[in-house]
Backbone as CSV, one residue per row, in Angstrom:
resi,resn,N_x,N_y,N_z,CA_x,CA_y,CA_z,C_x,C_y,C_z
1,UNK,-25.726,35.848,-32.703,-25.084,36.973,-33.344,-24.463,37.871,-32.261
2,UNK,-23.168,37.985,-32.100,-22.633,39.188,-31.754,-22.937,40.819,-31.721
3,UNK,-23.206,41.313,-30.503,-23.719,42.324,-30.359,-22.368,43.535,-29.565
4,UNK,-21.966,44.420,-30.579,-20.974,45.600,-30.160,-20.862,46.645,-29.877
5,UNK,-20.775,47.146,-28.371,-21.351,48.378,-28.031,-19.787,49.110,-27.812
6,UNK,-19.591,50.154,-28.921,-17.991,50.855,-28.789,-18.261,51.811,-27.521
7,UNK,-17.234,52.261,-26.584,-17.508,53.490,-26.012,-16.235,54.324,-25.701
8,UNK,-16.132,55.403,-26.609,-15.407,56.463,-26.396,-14.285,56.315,-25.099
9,UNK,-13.160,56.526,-24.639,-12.574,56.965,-23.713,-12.963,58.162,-23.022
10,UNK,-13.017,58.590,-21.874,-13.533,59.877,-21.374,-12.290,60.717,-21.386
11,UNK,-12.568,62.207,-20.922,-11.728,63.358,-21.434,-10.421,62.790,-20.994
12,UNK,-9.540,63.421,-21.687,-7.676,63.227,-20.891,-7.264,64.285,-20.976
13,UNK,-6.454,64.541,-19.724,-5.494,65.855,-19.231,-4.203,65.369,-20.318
14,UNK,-4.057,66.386,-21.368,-2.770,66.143,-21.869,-1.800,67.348,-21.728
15,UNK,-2.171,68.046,-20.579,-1.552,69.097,-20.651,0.001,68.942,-19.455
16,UNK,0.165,67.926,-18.620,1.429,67.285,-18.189,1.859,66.338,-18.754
17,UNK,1.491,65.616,-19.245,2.040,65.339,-20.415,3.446,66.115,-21.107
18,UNK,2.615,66.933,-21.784,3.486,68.237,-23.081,4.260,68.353,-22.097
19,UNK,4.139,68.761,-20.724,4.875,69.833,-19.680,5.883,68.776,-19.625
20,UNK,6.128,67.808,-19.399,7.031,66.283,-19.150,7.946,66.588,-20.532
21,UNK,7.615,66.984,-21.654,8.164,66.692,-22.720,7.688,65.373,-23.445
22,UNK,6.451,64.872,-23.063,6.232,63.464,-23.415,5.541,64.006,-25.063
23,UNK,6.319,63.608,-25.963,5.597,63.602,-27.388,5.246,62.309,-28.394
24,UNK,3.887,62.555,-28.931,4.067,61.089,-29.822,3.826,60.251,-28.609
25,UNK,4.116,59.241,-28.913,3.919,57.868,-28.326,3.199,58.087,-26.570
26,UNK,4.004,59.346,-26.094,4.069,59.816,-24.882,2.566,60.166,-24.277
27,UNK,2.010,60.356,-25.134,0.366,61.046,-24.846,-0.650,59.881,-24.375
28,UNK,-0.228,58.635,-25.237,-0.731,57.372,-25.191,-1.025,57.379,-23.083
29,UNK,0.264,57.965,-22.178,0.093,58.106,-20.955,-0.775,58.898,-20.143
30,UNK,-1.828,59.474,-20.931,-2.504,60.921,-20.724,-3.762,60.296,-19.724
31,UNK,-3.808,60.658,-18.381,-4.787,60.013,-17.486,-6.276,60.442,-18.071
32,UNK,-7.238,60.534,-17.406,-8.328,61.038,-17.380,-8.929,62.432,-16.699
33,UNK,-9.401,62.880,-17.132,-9.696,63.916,-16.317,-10.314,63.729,-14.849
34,UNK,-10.679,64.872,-14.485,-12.148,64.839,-13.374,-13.132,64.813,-14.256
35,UNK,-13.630,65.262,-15.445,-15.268,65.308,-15.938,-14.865,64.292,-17.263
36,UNK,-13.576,63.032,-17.391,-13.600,61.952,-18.192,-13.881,61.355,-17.016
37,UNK,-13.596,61.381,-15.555,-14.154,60.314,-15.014,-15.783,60.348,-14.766
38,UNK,-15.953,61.175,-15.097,-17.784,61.684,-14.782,-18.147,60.668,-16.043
39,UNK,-17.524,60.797,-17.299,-17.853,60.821,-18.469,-18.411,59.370,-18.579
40,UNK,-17.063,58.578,-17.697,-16.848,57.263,-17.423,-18.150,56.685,-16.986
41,UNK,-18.069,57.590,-15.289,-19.221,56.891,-15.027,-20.592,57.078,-15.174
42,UNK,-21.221,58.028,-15.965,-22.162,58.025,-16.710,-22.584,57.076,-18.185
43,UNK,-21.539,56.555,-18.622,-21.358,55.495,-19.570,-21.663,54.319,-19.144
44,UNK,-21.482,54.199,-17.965,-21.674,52.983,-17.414,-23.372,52.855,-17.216
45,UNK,-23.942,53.698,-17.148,-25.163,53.852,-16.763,-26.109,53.550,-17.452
46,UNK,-25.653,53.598,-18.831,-25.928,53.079,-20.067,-26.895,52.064,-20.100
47,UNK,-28.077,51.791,-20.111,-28.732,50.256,-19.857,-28.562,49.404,-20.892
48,UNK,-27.719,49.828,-21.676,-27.651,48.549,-22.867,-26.520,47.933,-22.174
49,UNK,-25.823,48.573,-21.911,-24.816,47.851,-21.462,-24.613,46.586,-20.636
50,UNK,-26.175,46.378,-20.225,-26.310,45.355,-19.240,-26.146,44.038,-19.933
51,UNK,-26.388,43.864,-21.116,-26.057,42.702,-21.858,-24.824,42.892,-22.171
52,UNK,-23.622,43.466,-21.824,-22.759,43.141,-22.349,-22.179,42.302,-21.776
53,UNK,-21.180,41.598,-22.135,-20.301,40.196,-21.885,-18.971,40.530,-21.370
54,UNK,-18.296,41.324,-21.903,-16.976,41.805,-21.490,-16.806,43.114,-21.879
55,UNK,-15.655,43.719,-21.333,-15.037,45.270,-21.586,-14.094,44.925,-22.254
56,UNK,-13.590,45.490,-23.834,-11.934,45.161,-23.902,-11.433,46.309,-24.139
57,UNK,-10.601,46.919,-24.028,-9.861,47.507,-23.933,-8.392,47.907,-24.768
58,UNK,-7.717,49.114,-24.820,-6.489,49.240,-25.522,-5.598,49.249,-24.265
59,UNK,-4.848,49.551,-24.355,-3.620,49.486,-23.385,-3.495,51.113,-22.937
60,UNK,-3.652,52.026,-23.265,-3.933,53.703,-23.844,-4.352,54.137,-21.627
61,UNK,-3.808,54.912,-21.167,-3.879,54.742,-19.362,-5.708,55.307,-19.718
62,UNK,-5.790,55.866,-20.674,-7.097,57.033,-21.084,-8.101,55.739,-21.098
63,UNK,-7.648,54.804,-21.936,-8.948,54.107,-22.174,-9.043,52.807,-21.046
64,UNK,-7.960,52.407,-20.346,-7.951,51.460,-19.438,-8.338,52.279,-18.053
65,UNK,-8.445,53.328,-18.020,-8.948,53.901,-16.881,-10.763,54.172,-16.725
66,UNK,-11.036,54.342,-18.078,-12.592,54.403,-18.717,-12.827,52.854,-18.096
67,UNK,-12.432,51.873,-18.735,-12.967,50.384,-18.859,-12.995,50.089,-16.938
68,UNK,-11.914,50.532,-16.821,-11.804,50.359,-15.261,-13.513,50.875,-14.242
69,UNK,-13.592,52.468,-14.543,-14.838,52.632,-14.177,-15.840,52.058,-14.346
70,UNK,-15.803,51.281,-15.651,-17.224,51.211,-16.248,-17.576,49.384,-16.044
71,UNK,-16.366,48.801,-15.782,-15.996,47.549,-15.148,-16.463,47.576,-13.647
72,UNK,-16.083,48.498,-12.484,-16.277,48.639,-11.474,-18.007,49.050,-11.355
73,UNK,-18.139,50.144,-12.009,-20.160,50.038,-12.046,-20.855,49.018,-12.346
74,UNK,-20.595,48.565,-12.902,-21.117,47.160,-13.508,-20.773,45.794,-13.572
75,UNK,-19.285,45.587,-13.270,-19.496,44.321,-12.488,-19.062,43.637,-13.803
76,UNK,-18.772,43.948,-14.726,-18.691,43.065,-16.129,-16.869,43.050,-16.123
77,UNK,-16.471,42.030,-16.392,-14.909,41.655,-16.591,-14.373,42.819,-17.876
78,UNK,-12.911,42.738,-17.716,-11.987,43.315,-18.670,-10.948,42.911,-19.123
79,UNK,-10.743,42.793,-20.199,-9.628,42.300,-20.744,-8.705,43.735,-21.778
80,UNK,-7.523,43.500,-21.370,-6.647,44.809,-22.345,-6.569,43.627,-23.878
81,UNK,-6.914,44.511,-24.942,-5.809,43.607,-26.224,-4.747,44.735,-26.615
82,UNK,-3.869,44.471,-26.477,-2.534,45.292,-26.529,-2.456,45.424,-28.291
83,UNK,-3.284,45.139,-29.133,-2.635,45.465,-30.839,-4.224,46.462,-30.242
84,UNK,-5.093,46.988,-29.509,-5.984,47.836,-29.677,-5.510,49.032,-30.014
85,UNK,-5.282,49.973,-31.136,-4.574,51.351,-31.234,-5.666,52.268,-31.980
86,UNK,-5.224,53.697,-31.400,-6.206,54.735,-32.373,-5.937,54.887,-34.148
């Protein structure tokens, strides 16, 4: 049986963004913060997580930057699926 552990994206600066004029679709570019990358790597820390099998991911810089951390703590592969959307 398949076992699914979701995890949130950590915080995103959307405030250069707006400043860019980036609207809609545009936000999708919104990095992570300093305390989403905390967020990140405290997620990783997670001990369930140790059974997990893979990271997948949206395409979103917010949530491929999360998977990235939480890939790098742990050592577990990543894959983007590009139809992943909010």
């Amino acid at each position: 049986m398949a076992i699914f552990y979701l995890v949130r994206h950590g915080e995103a600066v959307y405030d250069h963004m707006l400043e860019s004029g980036f609207w809609g679709f545009g936000r999708d570019f919104a990095p992570l913060s300093p305390k989403g990358k905390q967020q990140a790597e405290m997620a990783a820390r997670d001990i369930r997580l140790k059974s997990a099998e893979i990271i997948v991911s949206s395409p979103y810089t917010r949530a491929l930057q999360t998977a990235q951390i939480i890939s790098k703590e742990t050592g577990i592969d990543e894959e983007v699926d590009i139809d992943l959307h909010e």
